[in-house]
N, C-alpha and C positions, 0 to 999 in steps of 0.2 A: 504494500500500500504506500502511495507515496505519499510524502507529509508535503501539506497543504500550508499556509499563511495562515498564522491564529492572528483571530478577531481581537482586538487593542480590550486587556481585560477593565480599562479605566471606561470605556465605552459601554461595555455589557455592566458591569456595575451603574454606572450613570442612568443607565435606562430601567436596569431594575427599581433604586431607589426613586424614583420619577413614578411609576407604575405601580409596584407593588409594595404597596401599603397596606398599613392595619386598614385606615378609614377608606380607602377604595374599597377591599375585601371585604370589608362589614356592608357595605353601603350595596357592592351586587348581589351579595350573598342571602342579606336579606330582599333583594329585588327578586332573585329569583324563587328562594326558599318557600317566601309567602305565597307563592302563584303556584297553586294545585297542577300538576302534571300526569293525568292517567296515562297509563302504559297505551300505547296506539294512537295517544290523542295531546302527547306532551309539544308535540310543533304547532297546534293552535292556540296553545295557555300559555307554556311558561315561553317558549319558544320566542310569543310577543311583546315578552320581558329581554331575551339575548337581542332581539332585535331593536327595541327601545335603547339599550345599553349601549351598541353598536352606533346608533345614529349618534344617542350624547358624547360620547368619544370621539367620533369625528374619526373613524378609522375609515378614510374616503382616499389612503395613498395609490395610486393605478399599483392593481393589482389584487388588491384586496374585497374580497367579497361575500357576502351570507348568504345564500338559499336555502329559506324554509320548505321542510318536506321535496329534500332534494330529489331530485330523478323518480317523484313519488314515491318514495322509500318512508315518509315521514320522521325520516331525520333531517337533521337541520347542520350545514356545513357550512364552516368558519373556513377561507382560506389565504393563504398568504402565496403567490409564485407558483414553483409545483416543484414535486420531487424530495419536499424535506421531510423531517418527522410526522408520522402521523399519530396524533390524539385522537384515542375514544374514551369517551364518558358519556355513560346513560342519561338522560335528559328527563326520563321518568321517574315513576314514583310509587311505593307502595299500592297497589289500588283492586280493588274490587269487583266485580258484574252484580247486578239485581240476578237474581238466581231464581225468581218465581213470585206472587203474590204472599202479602202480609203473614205471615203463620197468627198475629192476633196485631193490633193498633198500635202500631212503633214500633214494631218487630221486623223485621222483614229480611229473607234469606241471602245470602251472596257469596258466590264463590272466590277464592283469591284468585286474581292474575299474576301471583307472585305464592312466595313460603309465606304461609303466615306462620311468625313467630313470636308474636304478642301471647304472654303469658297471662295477663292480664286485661281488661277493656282497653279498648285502644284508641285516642281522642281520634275523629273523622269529618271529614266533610261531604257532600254530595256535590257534584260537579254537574251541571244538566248543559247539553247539547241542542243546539237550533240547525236545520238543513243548512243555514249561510254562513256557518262555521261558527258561529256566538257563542257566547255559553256564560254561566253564571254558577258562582258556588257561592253561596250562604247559608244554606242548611246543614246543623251538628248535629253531631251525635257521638255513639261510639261504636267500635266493631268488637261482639264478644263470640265466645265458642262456648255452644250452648250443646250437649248431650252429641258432641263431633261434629256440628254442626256450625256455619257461621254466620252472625246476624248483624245487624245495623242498627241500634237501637236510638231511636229518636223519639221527637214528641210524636203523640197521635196522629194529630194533624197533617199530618208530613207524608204525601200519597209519592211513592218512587214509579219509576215509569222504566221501561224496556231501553235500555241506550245511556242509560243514567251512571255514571260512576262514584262510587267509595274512595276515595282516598285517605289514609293515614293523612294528620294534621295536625301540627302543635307551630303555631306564631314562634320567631325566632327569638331568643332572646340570649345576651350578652352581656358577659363580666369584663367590662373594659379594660378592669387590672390584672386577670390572668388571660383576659382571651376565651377563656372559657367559653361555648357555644351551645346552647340546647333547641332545636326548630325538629322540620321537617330536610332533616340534610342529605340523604342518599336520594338521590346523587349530587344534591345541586351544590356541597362543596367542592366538588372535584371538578362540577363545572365553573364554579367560580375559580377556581386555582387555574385550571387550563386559559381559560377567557385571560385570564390577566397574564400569564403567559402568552399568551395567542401577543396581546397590545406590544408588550414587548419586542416580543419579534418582530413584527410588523415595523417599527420605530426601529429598530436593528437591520432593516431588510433581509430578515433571514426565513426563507422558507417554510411552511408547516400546514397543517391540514387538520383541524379541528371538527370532527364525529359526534355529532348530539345525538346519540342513539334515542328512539323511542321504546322499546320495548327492551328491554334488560334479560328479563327473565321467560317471559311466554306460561302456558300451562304450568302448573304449580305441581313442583314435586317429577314433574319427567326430568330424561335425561341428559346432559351435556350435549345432546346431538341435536333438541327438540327447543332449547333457551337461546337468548341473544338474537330474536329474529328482525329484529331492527336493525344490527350491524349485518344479518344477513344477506337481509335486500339491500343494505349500501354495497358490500362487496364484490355483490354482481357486479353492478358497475361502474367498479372504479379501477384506477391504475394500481400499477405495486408502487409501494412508497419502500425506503430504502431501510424505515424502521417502526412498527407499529408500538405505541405505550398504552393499553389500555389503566384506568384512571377509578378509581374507587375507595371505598372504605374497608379498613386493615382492622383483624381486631391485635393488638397487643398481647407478646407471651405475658405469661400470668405473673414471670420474674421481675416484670413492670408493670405490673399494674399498680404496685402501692409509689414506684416513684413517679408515676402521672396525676398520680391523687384526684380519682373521675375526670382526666383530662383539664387539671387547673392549671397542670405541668406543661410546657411543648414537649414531644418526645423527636420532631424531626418527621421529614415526609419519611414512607415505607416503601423500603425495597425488596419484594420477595421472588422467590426462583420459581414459583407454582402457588394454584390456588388450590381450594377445599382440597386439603391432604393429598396435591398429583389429583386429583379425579377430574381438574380442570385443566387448563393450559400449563407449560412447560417450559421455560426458557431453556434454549441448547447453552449448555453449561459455558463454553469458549463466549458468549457474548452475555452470561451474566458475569461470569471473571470480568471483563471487559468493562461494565458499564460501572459495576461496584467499583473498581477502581478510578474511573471519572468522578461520580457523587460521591462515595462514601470518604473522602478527604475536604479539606477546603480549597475552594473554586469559588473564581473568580464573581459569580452572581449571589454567592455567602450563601448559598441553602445547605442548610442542616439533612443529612439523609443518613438512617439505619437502616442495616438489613435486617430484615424482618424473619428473625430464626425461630420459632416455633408457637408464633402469631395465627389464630385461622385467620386465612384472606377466601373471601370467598368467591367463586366464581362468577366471573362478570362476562363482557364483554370480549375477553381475551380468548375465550371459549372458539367464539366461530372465529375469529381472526387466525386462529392456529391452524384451523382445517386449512386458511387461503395460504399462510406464508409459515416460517419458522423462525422470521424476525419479529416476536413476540417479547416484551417486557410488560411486566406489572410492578407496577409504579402509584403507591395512592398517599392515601391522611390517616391516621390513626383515628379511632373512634368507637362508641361501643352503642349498642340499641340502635341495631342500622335498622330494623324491621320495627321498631319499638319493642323490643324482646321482652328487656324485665324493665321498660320505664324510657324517658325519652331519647332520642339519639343527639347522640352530644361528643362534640370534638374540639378542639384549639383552634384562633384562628391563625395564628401563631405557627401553628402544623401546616395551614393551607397557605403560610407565605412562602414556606422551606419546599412545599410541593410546587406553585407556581413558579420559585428561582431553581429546582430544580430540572424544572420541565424546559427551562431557557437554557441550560448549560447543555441539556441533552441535544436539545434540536442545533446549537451551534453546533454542538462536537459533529454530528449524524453532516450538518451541508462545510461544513471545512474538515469533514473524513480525518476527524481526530477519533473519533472509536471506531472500531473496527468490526463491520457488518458484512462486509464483503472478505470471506473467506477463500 
């Protein structure tokens, strides 16, 4: 591989601290967080959130461009040039089907579009659909599991309709002095880390390709072959990029858990070699050597990265990207209650700055062929 001319590291610093900020990061995080994203239908909700965000930025440099629900995929793609890194992050969200008529007045059946793994009732919203793409979510409730079964429970009043969506829902809310985060975060912190990475680059003129999947997971509980069918239909058709990072929530081994202290701590973006125990995607070993040695020291854009050794990550998006290429990394934030498991989902945002100056270090290295992808 020949060595390429590195990018002025006083430059890529410059740009990071310009862009990646606490008070940006908090500012789209909650832009996007707040805005309900059902799995199939997150490019007409929150989607007109990245696309609001995009015009206030002013990211208008020739070259750069959004398309909602691209190539009818209903994902949504952020791009810079062509050929450089490519980001995916889910753009969806925990969420639900009406599953049949009331079982009794505020009760009302639904199946997951996802695991559900709320041990607990789980706060929700309802999301309603109009033919001209509208839609309005203001009705609560919560999602329980009643004799194996799963409900919606709202007031009386509250008649659900065929096409109507559940969503897990909790308002974002923030500890300014530790960073601390508790909302509706899977995925929309990792699309907020990616986004501001995306701006970066962009202002850097450097390449990259930013993947708002819509549907993450697909039927609930199938297998690795049957999930990510959002990133599916993008990869029909699209080019080969030189290096795919799918982008998600990490849980922490258990040896850290007391020094995160429920993530009051930063711990550093998460670098791990596989998801769910190998059952998911697989980095070929020669280019996670490769990339830990890029992130895992100090570099030039300051982000903090650990490898993530006996962390569950669970399988995301990396899933169908493995079937297309073997230039696969997973790359996320640390956090815990992605599903709202035992209570809310909650991360550092502090973790989502070291993921977005990570995410800049990667896609220089990948377009000035300082890491090594091509074997």
């Amino acid at each position: 591989m020949s060595e390429a001319p590195r990018m002025d590291d006083e430059e890529i610093a410059a740009a990071c601290s310009k862009f990646i900020t606490f008070e940006r990061m908090h500012h789209l995080l909650q832009l996007l967080a707040d805005s309900p994203a059902p799995s199939g239908a997150s490019s007409l909700t929150r989607g007109k959130k990245v696309q609001e965000w995009f015009t206030s930025e002013a990211l208008s440099a020739p070259g750069v461009t959004l398309e909602l629900d691209y190539g009818r995929t209903g994902c949504d793609v952020l791009s810079y040039g062509s050929g450089g890194l490519r980001m995916l992050a889910h753009l969806d969200e925990v969420s639900y089907l009406v599953d049949g008529l009331a079982a009794s007045p505020g009760l009302w059946p639904v199946a997951p579009y996802c695991y559900h793994l709320a041990q607990a009732p789980a706060p929700a919203r309802v999301v309603r659909f109009l033919s001209d793409g509208s839609w309005t979510a203001t009705d609560r409730g919560e999602v329980v599991s009643l004799d194996g079964r799963y409900f919606f429970r709202c007031p009386p009043s509250l008649e659900l309709n065929p096409g109507d969506r559940v969503c897990l829902a909790s308002d974002l809310t923030c500890d300014l002095e530790t960073g601390r985060v508790t909302g509706s975060l899977d995925n929309a912190a990792g699309v907020a880390a990616a986004m501001l990475a995306g701006a970066v680059l962009t202002l850097l003129e450097v390449p990259f390709t930013l993947v708002l999947t819509d549907e993450e997971e697909g039927p609930s509980g199938a297998s690795s072959q049957t999930i990510s069918r959002g990133a599916a239909r993008y990869f029909r058709q699209s080019e080969d990029a030189p290096l795919n990072v799918a982008i998600d929530i990490h849980g922490v081994p258990d040896r850290d858990l007391g020094r995160v202290q429920g993530h009051s701590v930063p711990w550093g973006a998460s670098l791990a070699e596989f998801s769910s125990h190998g059952r998911g995607s697989v980095a070929p070993p020669q280019l996670y050597a490769a990339v830990s040695e890029l992130l895992c020291q100090e570099n030039a854009s300051g982000g903090v990265v650990t490898r993530n050794l006996g962390g569950y990550v669970p399988r995301s998006d990396d899933v169908v990207a493995m079937t297309q290429t073997n230039r696969v990394l997973i790359l996320g934030y640390p956090g815990i209650n992605r599903h709202f498991d035992r209570g809310l989902p909650t991360a550092n945002i502090h973790d989502l700055l070291h993921l977005a100056r990570a995410l800049v270090t990667l896609a220089v290295a990948v377009s000035y062929k300082h890491v090594a992808v091509d074997w």
